[in-house]
matplotlib code that plots the C-alpha trace (Angstrom):
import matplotlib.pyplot as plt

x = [9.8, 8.6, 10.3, 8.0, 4.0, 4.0, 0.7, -2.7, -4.5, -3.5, -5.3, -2.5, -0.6, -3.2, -4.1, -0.8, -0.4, -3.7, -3.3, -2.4, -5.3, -7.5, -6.2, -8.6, -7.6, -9.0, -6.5, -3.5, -4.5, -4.9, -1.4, -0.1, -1.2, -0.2, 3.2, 4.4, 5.2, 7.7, 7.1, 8.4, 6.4, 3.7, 3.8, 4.5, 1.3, -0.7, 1.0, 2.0]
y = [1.7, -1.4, -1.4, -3.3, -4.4, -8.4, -9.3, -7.1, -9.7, -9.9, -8.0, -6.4, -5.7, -3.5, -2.3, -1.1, 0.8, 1.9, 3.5, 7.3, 9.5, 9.1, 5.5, 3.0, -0.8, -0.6, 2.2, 0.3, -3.0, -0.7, 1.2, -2.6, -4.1, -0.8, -0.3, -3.6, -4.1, -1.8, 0.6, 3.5, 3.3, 3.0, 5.9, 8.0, 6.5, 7.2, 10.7, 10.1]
z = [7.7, 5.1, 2.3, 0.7, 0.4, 1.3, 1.1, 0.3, 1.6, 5.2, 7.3, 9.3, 6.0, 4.8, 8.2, 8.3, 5.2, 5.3, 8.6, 6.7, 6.3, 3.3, 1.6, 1.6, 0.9, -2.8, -3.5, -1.7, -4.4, -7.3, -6.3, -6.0, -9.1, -11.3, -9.6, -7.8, -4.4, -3.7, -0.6, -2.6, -5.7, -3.6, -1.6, -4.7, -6.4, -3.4, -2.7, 0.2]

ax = plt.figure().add_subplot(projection="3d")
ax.plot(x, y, z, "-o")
ax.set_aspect("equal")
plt.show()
């Protein structure tokens, strides 16, 4: 599992963390810029 979000502009990157149900790449960049890069603060902003 990443632990954290390298870069919201490669396509594989988001791909990847985009891949759960329901979260699109403009909620992955907002979660990013409001919380950081960190896998775990992430996933709680995103609920998941």
């Amino acid at each position: 599992m990443k632990t954290h979000i390298e870069n919201v502009h490669d396509e594989h990157e988001v791909r990847y963390w985009t891949d759960a149900p329901g979260i699109t790449r403009e909620q992955l960049v907002a979660a990013v810029q409001e919380v950081g890069p960190m896998a775990d603060a992430v996933r709680t902003k995103l609920g998941h």
